[in-house]
N, C-alpha and C positions, 0 to 999 in steps of 0.2 A: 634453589627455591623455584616451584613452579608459578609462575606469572599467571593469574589471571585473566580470561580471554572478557571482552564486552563488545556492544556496540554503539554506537552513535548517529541520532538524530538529530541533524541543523533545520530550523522550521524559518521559511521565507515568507512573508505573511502579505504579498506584493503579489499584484495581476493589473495590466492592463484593461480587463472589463472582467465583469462577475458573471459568470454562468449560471442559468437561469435555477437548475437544479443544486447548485453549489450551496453548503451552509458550513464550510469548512472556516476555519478563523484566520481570514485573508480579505483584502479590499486595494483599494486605489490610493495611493498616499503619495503626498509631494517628494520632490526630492529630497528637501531638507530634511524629513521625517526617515525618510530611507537611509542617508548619510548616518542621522543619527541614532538609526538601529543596527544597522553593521559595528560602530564603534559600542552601542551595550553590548550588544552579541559576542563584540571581540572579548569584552569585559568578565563576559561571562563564565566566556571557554578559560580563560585564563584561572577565572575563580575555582574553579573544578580541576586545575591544573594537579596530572597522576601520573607521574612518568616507568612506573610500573604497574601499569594497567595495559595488556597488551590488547589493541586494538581490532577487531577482525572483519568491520565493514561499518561505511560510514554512506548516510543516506539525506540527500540532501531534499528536501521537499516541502509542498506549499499550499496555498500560493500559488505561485510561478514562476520556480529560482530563475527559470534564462530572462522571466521579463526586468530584470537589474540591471545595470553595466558588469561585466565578466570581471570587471577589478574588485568588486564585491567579493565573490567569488573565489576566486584567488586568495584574497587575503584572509577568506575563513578559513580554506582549506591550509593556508601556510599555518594560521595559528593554531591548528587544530595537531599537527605535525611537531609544530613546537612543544605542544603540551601534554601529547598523549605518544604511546607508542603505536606507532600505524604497523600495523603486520604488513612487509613486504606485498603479500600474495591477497591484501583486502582489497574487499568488493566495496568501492566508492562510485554512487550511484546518484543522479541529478536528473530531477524530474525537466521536464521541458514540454512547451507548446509550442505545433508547426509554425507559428504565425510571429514569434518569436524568437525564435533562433537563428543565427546566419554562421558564416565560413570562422570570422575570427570568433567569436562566441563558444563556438566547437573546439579551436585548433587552442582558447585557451585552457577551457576544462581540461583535454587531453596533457596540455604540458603541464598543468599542475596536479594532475596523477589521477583525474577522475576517468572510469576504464568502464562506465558503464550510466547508457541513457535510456531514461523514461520517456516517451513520447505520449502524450494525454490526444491521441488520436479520434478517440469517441465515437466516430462513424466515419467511409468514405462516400458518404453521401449524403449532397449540400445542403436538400431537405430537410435531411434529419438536422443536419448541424446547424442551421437556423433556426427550427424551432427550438431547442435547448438552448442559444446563445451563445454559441459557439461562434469565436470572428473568423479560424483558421478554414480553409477550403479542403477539399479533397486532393487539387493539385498542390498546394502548400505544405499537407501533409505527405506525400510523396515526395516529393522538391526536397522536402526537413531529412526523411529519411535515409534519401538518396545521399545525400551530402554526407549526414554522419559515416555512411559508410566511406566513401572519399575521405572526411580527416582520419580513416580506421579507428572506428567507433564499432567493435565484431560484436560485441555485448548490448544489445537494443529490444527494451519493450515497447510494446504499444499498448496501451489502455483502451477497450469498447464496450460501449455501453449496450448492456440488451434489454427492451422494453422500451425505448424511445417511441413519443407520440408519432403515430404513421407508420411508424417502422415495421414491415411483416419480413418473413424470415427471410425471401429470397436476395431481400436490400442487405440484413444484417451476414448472410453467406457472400454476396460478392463482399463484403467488407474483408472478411477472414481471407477468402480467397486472394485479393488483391497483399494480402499481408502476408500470406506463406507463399507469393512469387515477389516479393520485396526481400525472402528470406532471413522476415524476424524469425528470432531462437525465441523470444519468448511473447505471451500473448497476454494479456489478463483482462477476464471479460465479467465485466461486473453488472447486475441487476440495477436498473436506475430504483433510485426509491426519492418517495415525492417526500422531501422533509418538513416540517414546519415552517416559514417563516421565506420561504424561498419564493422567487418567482414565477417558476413553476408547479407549483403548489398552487398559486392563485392564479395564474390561468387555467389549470382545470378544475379548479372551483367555480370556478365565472364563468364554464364550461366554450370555453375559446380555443381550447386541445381535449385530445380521447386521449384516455390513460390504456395502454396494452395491460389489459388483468395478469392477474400473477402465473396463474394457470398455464397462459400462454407464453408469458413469458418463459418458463420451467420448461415449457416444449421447447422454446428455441433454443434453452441453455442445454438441452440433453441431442439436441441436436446438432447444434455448435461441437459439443467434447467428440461427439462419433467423426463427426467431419475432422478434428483435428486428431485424432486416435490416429486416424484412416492417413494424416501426414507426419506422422513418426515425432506428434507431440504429446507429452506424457502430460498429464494433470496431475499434480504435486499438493494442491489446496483445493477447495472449493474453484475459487476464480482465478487459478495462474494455471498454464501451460508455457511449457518449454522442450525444446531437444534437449537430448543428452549434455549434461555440464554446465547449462544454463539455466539454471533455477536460480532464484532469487535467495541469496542467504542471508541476506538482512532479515528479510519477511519469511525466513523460516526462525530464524533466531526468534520472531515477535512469535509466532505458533508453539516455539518450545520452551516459550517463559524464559527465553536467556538475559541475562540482565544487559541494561542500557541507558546512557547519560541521554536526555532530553535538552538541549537548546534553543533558546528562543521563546516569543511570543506565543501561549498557550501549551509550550511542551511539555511532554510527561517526560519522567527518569523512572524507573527500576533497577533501583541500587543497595545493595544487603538484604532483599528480602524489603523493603519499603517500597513503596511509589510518592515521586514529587512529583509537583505540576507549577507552570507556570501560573502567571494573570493570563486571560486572552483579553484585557485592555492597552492598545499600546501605549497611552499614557502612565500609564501603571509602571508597566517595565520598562516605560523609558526614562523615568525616573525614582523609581525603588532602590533597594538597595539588595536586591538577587535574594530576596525572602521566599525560598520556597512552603508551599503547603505541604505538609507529607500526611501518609495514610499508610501504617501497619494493616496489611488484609488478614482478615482473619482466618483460621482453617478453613471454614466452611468458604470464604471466599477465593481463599487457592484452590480449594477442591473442586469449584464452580468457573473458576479460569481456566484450570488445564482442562477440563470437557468442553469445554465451549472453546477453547484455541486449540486443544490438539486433535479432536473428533473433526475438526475442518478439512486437516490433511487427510495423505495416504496413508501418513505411518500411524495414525489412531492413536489413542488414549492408553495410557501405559495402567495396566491395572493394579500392581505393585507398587508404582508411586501414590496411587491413590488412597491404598491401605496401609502405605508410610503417614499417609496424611491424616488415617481413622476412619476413611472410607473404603469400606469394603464393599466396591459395587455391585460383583457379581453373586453375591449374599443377599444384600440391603434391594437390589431392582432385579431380585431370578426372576420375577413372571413377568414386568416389562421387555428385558433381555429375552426370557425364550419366546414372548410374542414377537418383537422384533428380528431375529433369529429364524424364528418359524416362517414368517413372512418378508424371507431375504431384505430386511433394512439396512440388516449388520450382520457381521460375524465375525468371532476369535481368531486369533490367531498369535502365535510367541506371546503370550500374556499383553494382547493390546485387546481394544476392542477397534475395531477398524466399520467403515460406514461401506454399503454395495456400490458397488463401481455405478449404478445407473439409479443409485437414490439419494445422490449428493445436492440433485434439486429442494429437496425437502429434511436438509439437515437442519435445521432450526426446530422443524416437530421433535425431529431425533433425540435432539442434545434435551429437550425441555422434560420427555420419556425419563434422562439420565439423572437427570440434576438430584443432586439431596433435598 
């Protein structure tokens, strides 16, 4: 009998200070609150307890899973070991910030099997990292870096933001630069966007920061990928680059609709073709009783998730699974396709439709061209 393959998200909903751009579902909580979210969490993974469900990468993130004590930590990943089948050869991956991480921190992820770190980097330069809120420095983030490679930590992204207030390109190229002579394998460089409700949002409302327009931004993000082209790293999504072997397979799994157990405060699951989702109130899940929400998507709702998560990638939109689904797109969008096509946006290939290597800045118009 073959075993099905999934993945797993653990959600840390913990940070030492809130990033001014941040609107993710995370904050400041006592210890007593933290104690008592690692033992629902314990609760949890246990309630979803599948021991033939074979595991193929677990992704711990937040938050700010290092800003915990590492006994935290530990004991999610033993439970998670306990209750699921972990694939020998899975990508178990722990976000982290410079400013939070130290030598036993590292040495215990590594001895409890986690073989791969996220570093939320954001810029190496102190300017930039002030005005978004960022506590961690330039030398802390090199310091963070440096070390992981000491506990052999070979597998390491860095997170950079482009479009930061002040930031013009030549600040946001020494950043990258400084990162491919660190010899990260992987990079991912994501567009700041001013969310509602955030603190940077209302400083440049109250016009106290200049927002980098999108335009420009798209310049530096097309100018970013040639510079990393130019260092033998491949762009795999929209915002990741990596050398050969190190691509992130958690976060192709989420681009190729593979199914996934969600834990924790506000997590999503995608399990038999459904999606559940957590509360994001921690009172809620700190004392419910693991009631999830669920949501059967409908065709037209799968048909408008694989475009918009697989047209991100390289490998494109499979245009046979789409016509498995009742969309037949290269029928139902011929004269958006051959406008797009005609003016290299996109093109065919092995029945995907795939985006041009130098117009992945403006995938968003793309996908919206596609949609049913």
């Amino acid at each position: 009998m073959t075993m099905t393959s999934k993945m797993i998200y653990v959600h840390i909903p913990f940070c030492d200070s809130k990033c001014y751009y941040c609107n993710f579902c995370s904050s400041i909580y006592s210890e007593k609150i933290k104690k008592n979210y690692f033992l629902k969490l314990t609760e949890e993974i246990k309630l979803n307890k599948n021991k033939n469900i074979n595991i193929s990468s677990i992704y711990i993130g937040g938050g700010t899973p290092s800003s915990v004590d590492e006994k935290y930590i530990k004991t999610i990943i033993e439970e998670l070991y306990k209750n699921f089948n972990i694939l020998k050869n899975a990508e178990i991956t722990i976000e982290a910030n410079p400013c939070s991480i130290n030598k036993n921190k590292l040495l215990c992820y590594k001895n409890c099997g986690i073989n791969r770190i996220s570093f939320g980097v954001q810029s190496l330069n102190n300017k930039c990292l002030k005005i978004i809120g960022r506590k961690n420095t330039k030398k802390q983030a090199i310091n963070a870096i440096k070390l992981a490679r000491k506990c052999e930590f070979n597998n390491i992204n860095a997170d950079v933001l482009i479009g930061i207030p002040n930031q013009n390109y030549l600040i946001l190229k020494n950043t990258i630069k400084n990162l491919i002579k660190l010899k990260i394998p992987h990079i991912s460089c994501y567009m700041l966007i001013n969310e509602k409700g955030t603190k940077l949002t209302d400083l440049i409302e109250n016009k106290k920061i200049k927002v980098v327009n999108e335009d420009k931004s798209v310049e530096y993000y097309n100018k970013i990928f040639k510079y990393l082209k130019m260092h033998t790293y491949c762009r795999y999504e929209i915002s990741n680059f990596a050398k050969d072997n190190f691509e992130c397979k958690h976060n192709i799994g989420y681009w190729q609709l593979k199914e996934y157990y969600g834990f924790g405060l506000s997590a999503h699951s995608f399990i038999d073709g459904s999606r559940y989702s957590n509360t994001s109130i921690m009172q809620e899940y700190l004392n419910n009783k693991l009631e999830y929400k669920k949501e059967k998507p409908s065709k037209t709702q799968q048909i408008e998730e694989m475009i918009m998560l697989e047209l991100r990638t390289v490998y494109g939109v499979d245009v046979k699974q789409l016509k498995n689904l009742g969309y037949d797109i290269v029928k139902e969008k011929k004269e958006e396709i051959d406008f797009l096509v005609k003016n290299k946006f996109i093109f065919l290939k092995d029945n995907h439709i795939k985006i041009c290597e130098d117009k992945f800045g403006v995938t968003n118009q793309i996908i919206l061209k596609l949609l049913p």
